[in-house]
N, C-alpha and C positions, 0 to 999 in steps of 0.2 A: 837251660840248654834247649835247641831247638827242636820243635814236635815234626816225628818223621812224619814226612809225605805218605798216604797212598800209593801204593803199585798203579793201582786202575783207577785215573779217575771218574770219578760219580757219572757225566756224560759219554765216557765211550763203556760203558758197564751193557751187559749182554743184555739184561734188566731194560725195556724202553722208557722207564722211568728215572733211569739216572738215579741222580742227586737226591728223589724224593724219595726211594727208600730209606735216607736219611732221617728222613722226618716220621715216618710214614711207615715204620719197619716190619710192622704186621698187618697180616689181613689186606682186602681189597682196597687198594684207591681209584676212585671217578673225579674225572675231572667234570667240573662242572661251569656252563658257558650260555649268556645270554645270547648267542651269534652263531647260528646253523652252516654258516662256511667254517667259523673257528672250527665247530664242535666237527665238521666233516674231514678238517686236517686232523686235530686228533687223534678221531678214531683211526683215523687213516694210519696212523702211527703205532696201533694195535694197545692202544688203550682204554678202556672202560669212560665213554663218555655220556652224558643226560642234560639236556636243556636246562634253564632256567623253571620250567614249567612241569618238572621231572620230577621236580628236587622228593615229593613227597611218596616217590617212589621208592625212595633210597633206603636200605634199612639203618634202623637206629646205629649210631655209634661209627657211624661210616666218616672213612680220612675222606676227602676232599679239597682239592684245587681248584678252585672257583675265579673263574676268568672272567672278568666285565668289560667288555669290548664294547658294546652301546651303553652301560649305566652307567653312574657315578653310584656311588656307597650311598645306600640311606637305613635308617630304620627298619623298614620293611624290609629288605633285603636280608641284614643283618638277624631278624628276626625269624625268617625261614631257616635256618643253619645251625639252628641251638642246640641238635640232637648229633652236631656232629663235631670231628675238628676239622679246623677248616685254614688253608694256608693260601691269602687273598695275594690274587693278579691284579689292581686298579687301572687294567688297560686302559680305559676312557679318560681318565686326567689327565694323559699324556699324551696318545696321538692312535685313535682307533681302526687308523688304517688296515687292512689285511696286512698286508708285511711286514708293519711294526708288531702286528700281534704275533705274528708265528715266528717273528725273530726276537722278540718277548719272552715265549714260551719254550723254545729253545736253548737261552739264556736259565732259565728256570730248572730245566732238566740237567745243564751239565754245572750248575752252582756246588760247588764243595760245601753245604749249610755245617757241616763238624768244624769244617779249620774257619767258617767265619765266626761261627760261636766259639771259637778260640779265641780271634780277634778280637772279639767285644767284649768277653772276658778281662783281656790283655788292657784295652783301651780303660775297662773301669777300674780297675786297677791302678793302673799309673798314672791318671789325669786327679784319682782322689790322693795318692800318695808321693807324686812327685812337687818338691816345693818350687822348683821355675818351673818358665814356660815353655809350652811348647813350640821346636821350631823344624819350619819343612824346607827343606831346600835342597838346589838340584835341578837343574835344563830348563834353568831361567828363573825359578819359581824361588822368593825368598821371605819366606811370610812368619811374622811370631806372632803367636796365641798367647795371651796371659789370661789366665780362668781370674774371677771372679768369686765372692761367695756363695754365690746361688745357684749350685749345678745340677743339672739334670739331665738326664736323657733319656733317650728311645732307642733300646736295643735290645734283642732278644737274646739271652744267655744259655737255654739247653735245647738243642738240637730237637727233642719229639714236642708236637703236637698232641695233646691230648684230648679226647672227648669233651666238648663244651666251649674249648678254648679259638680264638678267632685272630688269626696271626697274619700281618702285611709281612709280603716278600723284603718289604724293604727294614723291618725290623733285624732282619739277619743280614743285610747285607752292606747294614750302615750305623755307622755308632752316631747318633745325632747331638748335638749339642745345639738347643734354640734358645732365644732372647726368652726370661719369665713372664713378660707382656710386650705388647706393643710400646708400653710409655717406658719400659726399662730396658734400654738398650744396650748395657753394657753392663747388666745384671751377672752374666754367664761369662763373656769374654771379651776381650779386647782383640781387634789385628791390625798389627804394623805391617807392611811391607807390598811388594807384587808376587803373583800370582799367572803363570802361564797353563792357560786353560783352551783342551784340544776340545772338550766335548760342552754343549749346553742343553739345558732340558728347560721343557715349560708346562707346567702343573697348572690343575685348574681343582678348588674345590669344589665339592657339593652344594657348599652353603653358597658359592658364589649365584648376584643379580646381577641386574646392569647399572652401570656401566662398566662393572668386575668383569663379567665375559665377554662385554666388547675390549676390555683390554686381553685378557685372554689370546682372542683374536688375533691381535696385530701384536702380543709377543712373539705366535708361533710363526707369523711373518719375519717378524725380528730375528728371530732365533736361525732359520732358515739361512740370511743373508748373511748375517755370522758367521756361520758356521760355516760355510761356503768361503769365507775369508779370512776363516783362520788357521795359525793358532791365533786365541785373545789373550791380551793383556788385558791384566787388572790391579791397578794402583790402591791400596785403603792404606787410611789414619785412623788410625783410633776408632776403628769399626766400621768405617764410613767410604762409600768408595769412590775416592776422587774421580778415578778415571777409570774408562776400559775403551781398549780401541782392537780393532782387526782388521789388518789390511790396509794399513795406515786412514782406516775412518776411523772417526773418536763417535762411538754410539752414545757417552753416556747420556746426553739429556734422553735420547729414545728409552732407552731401557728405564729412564727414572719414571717419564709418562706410564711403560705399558706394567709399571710394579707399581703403580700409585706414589706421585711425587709428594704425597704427606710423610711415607716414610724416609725421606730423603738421603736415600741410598744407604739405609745402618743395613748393616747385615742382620740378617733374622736367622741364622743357620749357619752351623762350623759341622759339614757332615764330614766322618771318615771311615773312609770305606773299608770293606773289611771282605771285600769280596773277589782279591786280586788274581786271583788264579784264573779268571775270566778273561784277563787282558787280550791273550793273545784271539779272540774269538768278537773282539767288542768292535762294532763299527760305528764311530762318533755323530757319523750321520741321523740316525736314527734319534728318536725323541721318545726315547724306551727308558723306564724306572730301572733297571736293571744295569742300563749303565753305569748310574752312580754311582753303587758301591765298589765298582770295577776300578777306579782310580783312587789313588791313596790321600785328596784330599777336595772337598767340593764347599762352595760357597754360595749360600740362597739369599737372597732377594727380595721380597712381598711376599703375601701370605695364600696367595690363589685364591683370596675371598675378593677383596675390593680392587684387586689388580695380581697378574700373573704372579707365580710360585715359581722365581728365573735359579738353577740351578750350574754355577761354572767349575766342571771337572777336568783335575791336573788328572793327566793320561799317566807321569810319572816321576817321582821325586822320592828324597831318603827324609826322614824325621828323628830328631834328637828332640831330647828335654834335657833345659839347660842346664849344665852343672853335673850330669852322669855321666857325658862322655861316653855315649854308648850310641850309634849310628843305624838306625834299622834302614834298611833298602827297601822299597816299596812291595820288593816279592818275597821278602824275607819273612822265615815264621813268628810266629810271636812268641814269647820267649818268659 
């Protein structure tokens, strides 16, 4: 049966921390931020903020929000944060501008993280014990999923943060399903069908060189003109994606260049989002992590090491698995 809503949600709560008393339900939380404009909106916002340079000020056991607007993720970083829990921002893989970050962060505080670890529950659930495939469809969009043996994924299933533990925003916000390597590309799944996709993101690794973040580069030019001309379509066979166009231009060879044309258009990634209650807040313009989970079904690209990490998110559509006869609507709870 369907899990009640909340009265108040997580963002408009008197609380200026929204959503992250979700996580976060005792004791102080600091956000923590390599970027002294971030960290000045913040505080501004009447929350407990500390530089990157701070951190060792913090007492043990302290919850943390830790926002990277100029870093990419590495070791070192990783390695200052051990004494705490910590619920990671990867602003810089996506687009470090001021705006993107505070409408980042914003996204962040009014996240529902309970009814998305609902979702993700929900999702590992039915993709290990439903025997057809999955299928999405709905305001154009008509794609079926057939899993494969080799599943796996990246999703976080209980809402707190504990001590020691080191949590991506996008863990809760997105039930991931990715290729087992590079050479096995239809290890995990298969997709037939199109795909109408309002919003696009472009990811960049840590580990990426060059000529991985010269392509980088000219995806988020890519992405830009896109975006600006859509919605996109997107055509795949059998994992692979014939075509995408916006605005009646056909991008695909562009997009195959700035994702590394070795992997020749296989999808690397079946994300589904598990963070809908966002919708009415999400502006597609934006090249924010947070979007993603925000639509009920997204498709990735390359791998942001040897060329751009291209993300295309359906804004909205309903998903059945075949043979149950049971139709969820993209805002519908999980059940």
């Amino acid at each position: 049966m369907p899990v009640p809503r909340e009265m108040n949600p997580p963002g408009n709560s008197p609380d200026p921390w929204g959503g992250l008393r979700q996580i976060f339900p005792e004791g102080e939380i600091f956000v923590v931020t390599d970027d002294a404009e971030l960290g000045a909106h913040t505080a501004g916002l009447g929350l407990a903020t500390a530089l990157l340079g701070e951190v060792a000020e913090l007492p043990d056991g302290a919850s943390v929000v830790l926002l990277l607007r100029n870093s990419l993720v590495s070791r070192d970083i990783r390695r200052m944060f051990r004494r705490f829990g910590v619920l990671l921002v990867p602003i810089a893989s996506f687009d470090p501008a001021l705006d993107a970050a505070r409408y980042t962060f914003d996204l962040v505080r009014h996240t529902d993280y309970e009814r998305a670890c609902e979702w993700n529950r929900y999702w590992a659930r039915n993709i290990a014990g439903q025997p057809g495939p999955l299928v999405f469809t709905g305001h154009g969009t008509g794609l079926e999923c057939a899993f494969g043996d080799d599943i796996s994924a990246d999703a976080w299933m209980n809402t707190r943060i504990d001590v020691g533990k080191w949590i991506s925003v996008a863990s809760y916000c997105e039930f991931s399903l990715t290729a087992p390597s590079t050479r096995d590309w239809r290890g995990t799944f298969d997709l037939n069908g199109t795909v109408v996709a309002s919003g696009l993101l472009v990811a960049q690794d840590a580990r990426a060189r060059e000529p991985g973040a010269a392509r980088v580069r000219r995806a988020r030019r890519l992405r830009a003109e896109m975006v600006a001309r859509g919605p996109m379509t997107l055509r795949l066979r059998e994992g692979v994606l014939a075509s995408v166009e916006a605005g009646g231009v056909d991008f695909t060879d562009a997009l195959s260049e700035v994702t590394n044309p070795d992997y020749e258009l296989h999808t690397l990634e079946l994300g589904i989002g598990t963070n809908m209650s966002l919708l009415p807040r999400v502006d597609w313009t934006f090249n924010s992590q947070l979007n993603e989970g925000a639509g009920p079904v997204h498709l990735g690209f390359g791998e942001g090491i040897t060329g751009a990490h291209m993300d295309f998110i359906v804004a909205e559509c309903e998903h059945r698995f075949e043979g149950d006869g049971v139709v969820q609507q993209s805002h519908a709870q999980p059940v």
